[in-house]
mmCIF file of the C-alpha atoms, coordinates in Angstrom:
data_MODEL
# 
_entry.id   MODEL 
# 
loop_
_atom_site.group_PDB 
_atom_site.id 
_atom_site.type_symbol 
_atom_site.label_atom_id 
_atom_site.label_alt_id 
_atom_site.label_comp_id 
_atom_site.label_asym_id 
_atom_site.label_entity_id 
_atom_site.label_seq_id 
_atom_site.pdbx_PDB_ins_code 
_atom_site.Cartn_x 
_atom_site.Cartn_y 
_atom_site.Cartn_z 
_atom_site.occupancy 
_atom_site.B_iso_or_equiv 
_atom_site.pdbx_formal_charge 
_atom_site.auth_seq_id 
_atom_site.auth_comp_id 
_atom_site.auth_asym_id 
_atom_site.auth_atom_id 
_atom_site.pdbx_PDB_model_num 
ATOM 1   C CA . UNK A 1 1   ? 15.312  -34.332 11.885 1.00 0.00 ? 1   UNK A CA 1 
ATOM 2   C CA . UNK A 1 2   ? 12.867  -31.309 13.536 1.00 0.00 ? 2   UNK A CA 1 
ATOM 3   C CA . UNK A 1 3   ? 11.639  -32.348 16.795 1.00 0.00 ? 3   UNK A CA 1 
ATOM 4   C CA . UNK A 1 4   ? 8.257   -31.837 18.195 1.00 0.00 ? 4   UNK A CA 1 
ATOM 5   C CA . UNK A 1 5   ? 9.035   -29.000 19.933 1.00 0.00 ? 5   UNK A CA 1 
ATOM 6   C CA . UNK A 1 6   ? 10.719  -27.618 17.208 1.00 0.00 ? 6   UNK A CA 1 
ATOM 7   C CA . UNK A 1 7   ? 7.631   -27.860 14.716 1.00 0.00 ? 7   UNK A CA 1 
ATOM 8   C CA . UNK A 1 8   ? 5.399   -26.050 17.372 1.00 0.00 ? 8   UNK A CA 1 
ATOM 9   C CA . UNK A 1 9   ? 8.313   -23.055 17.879 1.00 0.00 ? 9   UNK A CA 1 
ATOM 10  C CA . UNK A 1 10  ? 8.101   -22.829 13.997 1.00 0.00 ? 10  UNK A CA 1 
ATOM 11  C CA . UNK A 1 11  ? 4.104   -23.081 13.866 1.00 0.00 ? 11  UNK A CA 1 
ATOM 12  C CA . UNK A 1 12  ? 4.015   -20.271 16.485 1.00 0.00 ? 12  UNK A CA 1 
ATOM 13  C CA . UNK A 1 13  ? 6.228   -18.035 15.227 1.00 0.00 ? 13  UNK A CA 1 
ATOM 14  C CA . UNK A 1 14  ? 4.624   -18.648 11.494 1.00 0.00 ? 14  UNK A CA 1 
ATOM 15  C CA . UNK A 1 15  ? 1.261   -18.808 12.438 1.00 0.00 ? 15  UNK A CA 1 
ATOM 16  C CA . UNK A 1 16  ? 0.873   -16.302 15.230 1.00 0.00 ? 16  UNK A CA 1 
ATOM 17  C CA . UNK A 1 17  ? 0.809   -13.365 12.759 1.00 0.00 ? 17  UNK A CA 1 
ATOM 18  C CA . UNK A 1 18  ? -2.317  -14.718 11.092 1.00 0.00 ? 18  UNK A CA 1 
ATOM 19  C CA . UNK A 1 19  ? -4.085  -15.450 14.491 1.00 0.00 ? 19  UNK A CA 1 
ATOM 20  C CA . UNK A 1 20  ? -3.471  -12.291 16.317 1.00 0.00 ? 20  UNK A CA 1 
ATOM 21  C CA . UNK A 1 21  ? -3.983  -9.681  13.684 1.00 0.00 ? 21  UNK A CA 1 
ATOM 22  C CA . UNK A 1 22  ? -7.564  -9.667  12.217 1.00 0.00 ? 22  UNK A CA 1 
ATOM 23  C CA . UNK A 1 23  ? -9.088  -10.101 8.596  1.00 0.00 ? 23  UNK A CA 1 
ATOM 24  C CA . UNK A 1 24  ? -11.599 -7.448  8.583  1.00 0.00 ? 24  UNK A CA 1 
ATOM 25  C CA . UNK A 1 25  ? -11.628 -7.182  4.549  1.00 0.00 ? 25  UNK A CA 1 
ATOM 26  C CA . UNK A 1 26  ? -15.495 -6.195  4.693  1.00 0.00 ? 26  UNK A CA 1 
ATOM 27  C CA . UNK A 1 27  ? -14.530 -3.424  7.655  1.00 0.00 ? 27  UNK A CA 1 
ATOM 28  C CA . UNK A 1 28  ? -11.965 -1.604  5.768  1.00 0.00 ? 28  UNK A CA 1 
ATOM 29  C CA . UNK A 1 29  ? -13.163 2.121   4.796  1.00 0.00 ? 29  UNK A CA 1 
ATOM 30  C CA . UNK A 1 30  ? -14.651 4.879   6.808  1.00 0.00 ? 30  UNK A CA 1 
ATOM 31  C CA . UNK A 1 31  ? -17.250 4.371   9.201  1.00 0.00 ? 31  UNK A CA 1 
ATOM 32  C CA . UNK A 1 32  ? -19.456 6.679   11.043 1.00 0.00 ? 32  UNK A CA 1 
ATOM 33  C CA . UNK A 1 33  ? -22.674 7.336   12.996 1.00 0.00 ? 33  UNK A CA 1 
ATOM 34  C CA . UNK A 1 34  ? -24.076 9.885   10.350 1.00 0.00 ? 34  UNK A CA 1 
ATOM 35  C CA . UNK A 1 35  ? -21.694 10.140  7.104  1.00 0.00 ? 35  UNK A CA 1 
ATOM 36  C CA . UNK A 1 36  ? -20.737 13.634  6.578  1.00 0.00 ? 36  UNK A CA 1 
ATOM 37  C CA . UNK A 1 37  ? -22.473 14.915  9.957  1.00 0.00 ? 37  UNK A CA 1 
ATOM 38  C CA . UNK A 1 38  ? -21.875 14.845  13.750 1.00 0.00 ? 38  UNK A CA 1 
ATOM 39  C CA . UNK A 1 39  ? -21.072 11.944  15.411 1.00 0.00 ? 39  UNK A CA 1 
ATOM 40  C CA . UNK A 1 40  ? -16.989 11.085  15.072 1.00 0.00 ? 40  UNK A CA 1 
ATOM 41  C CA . UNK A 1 41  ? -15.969 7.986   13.046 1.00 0.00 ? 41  UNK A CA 1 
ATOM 42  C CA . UNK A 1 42  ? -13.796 5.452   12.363 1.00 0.00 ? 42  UNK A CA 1 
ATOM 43  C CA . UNK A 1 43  ? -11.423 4.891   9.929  1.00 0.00 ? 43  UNK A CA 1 
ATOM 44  C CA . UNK A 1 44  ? -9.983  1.225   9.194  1.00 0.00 ? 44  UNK A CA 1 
ATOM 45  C CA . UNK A 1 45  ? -7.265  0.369   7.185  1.00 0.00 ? 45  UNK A CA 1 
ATOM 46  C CA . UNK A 1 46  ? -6.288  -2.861  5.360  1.00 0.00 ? 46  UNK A CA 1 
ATOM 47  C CA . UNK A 1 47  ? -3.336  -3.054  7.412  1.00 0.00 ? 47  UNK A CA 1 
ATOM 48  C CA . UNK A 1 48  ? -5.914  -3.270  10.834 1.00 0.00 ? 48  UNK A CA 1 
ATOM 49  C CA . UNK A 1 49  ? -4.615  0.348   11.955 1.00 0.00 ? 49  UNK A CA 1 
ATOM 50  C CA . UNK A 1 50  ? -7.309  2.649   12.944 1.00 0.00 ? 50  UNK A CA 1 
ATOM 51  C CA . UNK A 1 51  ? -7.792  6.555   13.078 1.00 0.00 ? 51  UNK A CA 1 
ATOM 52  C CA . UNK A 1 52  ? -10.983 7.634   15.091 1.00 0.00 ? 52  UNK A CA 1 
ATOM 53  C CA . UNK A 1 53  ? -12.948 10.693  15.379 1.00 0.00 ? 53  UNK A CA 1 
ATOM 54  C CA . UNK A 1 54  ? -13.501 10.506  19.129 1.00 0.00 ? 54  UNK A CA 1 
ATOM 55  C CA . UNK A 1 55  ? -14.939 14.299  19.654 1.00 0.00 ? 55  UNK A CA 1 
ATOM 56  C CA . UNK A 1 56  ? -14.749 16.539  16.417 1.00 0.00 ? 56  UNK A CA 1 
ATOM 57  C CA . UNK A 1 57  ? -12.648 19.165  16.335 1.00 0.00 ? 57  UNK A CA 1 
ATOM 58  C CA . UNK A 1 58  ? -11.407 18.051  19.727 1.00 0.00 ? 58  UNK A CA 1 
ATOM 59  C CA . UNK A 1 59  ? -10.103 14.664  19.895 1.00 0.00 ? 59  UNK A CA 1 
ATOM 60  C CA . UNK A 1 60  ? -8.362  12.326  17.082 1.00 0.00 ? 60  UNK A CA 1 
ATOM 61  C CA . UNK A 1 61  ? -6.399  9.158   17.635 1.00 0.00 ? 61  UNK A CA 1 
ATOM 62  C CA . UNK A 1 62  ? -4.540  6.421   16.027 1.00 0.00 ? 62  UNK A CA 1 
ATOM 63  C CA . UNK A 1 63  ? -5.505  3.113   17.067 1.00 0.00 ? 63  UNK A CA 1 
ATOM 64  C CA . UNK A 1 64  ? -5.498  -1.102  15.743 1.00 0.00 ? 64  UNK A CA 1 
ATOM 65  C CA . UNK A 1 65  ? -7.930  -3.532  15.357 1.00 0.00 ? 65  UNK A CA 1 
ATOM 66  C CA . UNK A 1 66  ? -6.543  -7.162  16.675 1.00 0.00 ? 66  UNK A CA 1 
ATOM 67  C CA . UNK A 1 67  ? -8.697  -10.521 17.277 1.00 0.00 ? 67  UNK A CA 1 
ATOM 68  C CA . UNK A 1 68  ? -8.557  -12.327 20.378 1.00 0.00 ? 68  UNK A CA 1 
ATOM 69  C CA . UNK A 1 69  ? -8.467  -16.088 21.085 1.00 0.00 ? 69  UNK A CA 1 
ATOM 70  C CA . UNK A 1 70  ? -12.160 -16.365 20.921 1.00 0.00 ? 70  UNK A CA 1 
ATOM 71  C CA . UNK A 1 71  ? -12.694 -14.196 17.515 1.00 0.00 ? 71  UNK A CA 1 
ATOM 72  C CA . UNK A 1 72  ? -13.491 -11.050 18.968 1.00 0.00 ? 72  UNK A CA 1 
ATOM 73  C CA . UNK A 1 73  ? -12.716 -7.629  17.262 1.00 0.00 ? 73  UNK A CA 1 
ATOM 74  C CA . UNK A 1 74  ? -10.770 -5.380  19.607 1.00 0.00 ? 74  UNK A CA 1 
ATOM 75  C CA . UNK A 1 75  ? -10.029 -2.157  19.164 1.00 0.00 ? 75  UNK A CA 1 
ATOM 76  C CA . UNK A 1 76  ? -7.007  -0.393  20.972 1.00 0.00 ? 76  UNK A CA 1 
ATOM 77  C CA . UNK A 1 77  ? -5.567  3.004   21.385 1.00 0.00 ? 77  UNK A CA 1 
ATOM 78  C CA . UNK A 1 78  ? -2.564  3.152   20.270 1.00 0.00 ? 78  UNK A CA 1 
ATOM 79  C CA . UNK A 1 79  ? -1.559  7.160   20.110 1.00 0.00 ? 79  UNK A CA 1 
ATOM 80  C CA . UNK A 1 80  ? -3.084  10.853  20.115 1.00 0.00 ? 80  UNK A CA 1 
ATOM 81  C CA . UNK A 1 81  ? -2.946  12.404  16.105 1.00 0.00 ? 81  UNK A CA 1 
ATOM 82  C CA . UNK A 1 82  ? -4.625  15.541  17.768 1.00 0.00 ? 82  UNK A CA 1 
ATOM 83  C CA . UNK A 1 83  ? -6.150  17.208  20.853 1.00 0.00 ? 83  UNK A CA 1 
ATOM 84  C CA . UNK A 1 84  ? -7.352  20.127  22.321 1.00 0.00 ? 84  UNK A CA 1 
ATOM 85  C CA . UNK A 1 85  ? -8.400  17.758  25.461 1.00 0.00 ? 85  UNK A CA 1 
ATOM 86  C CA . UNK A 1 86  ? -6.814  18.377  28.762 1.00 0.00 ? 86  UNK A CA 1 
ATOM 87  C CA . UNK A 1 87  ? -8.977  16.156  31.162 1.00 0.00 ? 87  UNK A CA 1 
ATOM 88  C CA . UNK A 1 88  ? -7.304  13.125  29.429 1.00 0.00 ? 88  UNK A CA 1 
ATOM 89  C CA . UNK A 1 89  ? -3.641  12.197  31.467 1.00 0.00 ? 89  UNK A CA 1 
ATOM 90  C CA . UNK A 1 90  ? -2.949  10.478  27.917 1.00 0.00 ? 90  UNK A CA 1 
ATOM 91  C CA . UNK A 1 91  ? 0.654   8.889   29.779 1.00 0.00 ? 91  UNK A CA 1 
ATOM 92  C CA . UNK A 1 92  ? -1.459  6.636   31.960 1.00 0.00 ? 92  UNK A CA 1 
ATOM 93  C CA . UNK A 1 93  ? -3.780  5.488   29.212 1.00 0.00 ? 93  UNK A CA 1 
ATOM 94  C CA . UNK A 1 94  ? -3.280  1.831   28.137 1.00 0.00 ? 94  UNK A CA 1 
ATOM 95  C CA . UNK A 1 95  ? -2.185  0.617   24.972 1.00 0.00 ? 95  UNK A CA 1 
ATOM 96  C CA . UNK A 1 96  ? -3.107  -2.780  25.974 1.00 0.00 ? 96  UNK A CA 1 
ATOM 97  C CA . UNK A 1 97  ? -6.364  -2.299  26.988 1.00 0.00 ? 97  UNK A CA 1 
ATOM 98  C CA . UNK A 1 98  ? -9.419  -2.805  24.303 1.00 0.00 ? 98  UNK A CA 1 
ATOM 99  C CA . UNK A 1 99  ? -11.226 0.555   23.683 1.00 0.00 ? 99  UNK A CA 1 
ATOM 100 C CA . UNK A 1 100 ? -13.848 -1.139  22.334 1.00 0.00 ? 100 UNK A CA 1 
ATOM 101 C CA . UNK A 1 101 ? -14.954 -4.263  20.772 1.00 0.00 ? 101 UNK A CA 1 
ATOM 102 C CA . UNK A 1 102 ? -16.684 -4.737  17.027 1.00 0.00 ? 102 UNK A CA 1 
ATOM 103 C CA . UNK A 1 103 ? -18.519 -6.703  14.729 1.00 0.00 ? 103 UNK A CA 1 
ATOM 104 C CA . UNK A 1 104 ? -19.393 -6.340  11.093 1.00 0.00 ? 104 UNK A CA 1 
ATOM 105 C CA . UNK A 1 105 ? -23.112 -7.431  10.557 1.00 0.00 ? 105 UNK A CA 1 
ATOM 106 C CA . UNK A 1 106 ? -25.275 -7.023  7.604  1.00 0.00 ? 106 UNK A CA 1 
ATOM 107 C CA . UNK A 1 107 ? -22.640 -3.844  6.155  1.00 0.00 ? 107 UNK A CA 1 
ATOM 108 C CA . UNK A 1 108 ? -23.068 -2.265  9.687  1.00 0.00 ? 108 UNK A CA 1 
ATOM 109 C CA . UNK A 1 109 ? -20.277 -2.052  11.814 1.00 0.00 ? 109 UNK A CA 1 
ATOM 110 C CA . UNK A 1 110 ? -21.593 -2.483  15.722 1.00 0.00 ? 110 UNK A CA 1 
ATOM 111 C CA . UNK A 1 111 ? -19.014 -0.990  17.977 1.00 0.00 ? 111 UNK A CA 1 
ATOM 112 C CA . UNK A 1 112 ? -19.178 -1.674  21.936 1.00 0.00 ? 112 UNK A CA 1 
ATOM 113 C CA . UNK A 1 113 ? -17.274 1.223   23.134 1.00 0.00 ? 113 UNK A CA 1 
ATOM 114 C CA . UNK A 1 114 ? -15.656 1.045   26.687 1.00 0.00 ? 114 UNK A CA 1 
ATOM 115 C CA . UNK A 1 115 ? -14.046 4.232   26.988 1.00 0.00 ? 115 UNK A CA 1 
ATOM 116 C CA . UNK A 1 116 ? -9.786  4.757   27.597 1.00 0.00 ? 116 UNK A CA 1 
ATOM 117 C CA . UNK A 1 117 ? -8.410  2.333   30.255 1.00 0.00 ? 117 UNK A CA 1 
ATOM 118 C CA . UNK A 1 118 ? -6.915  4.763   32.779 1.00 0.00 ? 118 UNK A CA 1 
ATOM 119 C CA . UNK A 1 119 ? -4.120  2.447   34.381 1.00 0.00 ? 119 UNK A CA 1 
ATOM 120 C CA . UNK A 1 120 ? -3.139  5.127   37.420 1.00 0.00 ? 120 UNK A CA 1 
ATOM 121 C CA . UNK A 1 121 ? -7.040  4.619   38.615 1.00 0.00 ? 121 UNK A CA 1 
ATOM 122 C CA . UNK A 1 122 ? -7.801  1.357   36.998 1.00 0.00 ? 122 UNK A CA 1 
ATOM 123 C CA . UNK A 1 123 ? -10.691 2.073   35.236 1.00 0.00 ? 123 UNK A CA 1 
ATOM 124 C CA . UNK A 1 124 ? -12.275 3.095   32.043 1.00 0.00 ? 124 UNK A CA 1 
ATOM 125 C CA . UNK A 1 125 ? -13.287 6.825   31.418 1.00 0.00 ? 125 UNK A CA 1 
ATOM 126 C CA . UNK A 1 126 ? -14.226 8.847   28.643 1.00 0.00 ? 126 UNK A CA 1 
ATOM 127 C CA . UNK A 1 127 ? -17.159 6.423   27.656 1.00 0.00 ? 127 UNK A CA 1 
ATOM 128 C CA . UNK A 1 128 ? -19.844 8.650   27.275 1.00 0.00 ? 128 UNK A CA 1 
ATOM 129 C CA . UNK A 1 129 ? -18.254 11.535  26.012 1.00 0.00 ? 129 UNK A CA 1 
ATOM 130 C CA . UNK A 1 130 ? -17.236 10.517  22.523 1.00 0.00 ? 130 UNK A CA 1 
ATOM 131 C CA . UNK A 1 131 ? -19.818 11.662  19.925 1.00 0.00 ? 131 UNK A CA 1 
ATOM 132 C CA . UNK A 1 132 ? -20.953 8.663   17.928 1.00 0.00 ? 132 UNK A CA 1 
ATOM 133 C CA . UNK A 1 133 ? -22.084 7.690   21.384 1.00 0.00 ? 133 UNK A CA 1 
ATOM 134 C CA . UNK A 1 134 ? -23.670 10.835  21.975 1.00 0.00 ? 134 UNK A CA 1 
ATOM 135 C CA . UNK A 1 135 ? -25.052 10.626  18.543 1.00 0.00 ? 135 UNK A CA 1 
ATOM 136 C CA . UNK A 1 136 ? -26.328 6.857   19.057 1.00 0.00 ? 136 UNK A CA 1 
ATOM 137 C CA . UNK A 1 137 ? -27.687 7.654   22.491 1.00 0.00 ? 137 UNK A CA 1 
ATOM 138 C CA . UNK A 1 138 ? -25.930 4.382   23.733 1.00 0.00 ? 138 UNK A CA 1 
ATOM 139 C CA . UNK A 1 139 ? -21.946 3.246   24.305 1.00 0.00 ? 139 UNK A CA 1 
ATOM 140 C CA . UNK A 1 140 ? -22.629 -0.475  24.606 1.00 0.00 ? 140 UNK A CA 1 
ATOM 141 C CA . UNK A 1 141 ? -24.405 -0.503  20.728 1.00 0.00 ? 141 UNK A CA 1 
ATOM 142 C CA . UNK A 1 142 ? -22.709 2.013   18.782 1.00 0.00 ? 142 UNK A CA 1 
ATOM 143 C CA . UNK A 1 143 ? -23.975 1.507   14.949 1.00 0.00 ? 143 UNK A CA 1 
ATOM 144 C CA . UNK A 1 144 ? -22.102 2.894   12.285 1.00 0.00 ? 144 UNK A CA 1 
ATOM 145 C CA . UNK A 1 145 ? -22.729 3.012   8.350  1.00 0.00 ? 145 UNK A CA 1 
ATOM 146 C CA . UNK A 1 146 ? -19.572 2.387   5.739  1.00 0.00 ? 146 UNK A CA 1 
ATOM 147 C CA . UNK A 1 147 ? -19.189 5.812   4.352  1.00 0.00 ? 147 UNK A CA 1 
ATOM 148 C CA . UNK A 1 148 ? -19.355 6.377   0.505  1.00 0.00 ? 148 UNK A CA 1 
ATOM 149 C CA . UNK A 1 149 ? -17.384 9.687   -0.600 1.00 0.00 ? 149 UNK A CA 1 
ATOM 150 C CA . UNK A 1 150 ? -17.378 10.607  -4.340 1.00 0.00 ? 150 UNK A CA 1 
# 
């Protein structure tokens, strides 16, 4: 006979994979500020891992999108693809840390960027730097449309 305890270990351990790592069917594709102009993007994959445009031609990185106990879309940094940035110390940058949180609304994706959590000065920099918040004119709304390429 499975104990009580033993029914929650198995819950947990089946059920945490489904709560932790988010359904974003509708956000999978590439997004961006202006599609095929300036303003970096995001691409999301159906497995929740992210690449983003943070400054063309300057700054690319690899990222995930997981959902927190209340439902909320975070995005995270997870590595560097490609940089010609130096100001970044990319060794003290968390992984554990939200970049940014999203929503999906009406085909839009809304994107509340908060910049790199720098864990040697414990705080958040390079938030208004990035250029789909230089092309929105504002980090705590970034909009950006699903890109069609054909």
């Amino acid at each position: 006979m499975i104990s009580k305890m033993q029914k929650l270990i198995i819950s947990l351990v089946c059920l945490f994979p489904v709560l932790v790592f988010a359904n974003i069917g509708e956000g999978v594709g590439y997004w961006a500020v202006k599609c095929g102009g300036f303003g970096g993007s995001v691409e999301i994959e159906s497995s929740n891992e992210v690449k983003i445009n943070i400054n063309d031609n300057n700054l690319y990185v690899s990222g995930f999108i997981q959902k927190d106990y209340n439902g909320q879309l975070n995005l995270f940094y997870k590595d560097v693809i490609e940089t010609m940035n130096e100001t970044i110390d990319w060794t003290v940058i968390s992984q554990s840390k939200p970049i940014a949180d999203v929503t999906f609304k009406n085909g839009t994706m809304h994107m509340k960027w908060k910049g790199f959590f720098d864990t040697k000065h414990n705080n958040y920099i390079w938030k208004s730097e990035p250029d789909f918040v230089v092309a929105s004119g504002d980090r705590l709304n970034v909009e950006m449309n699903k890109c069609e390429f054909k």
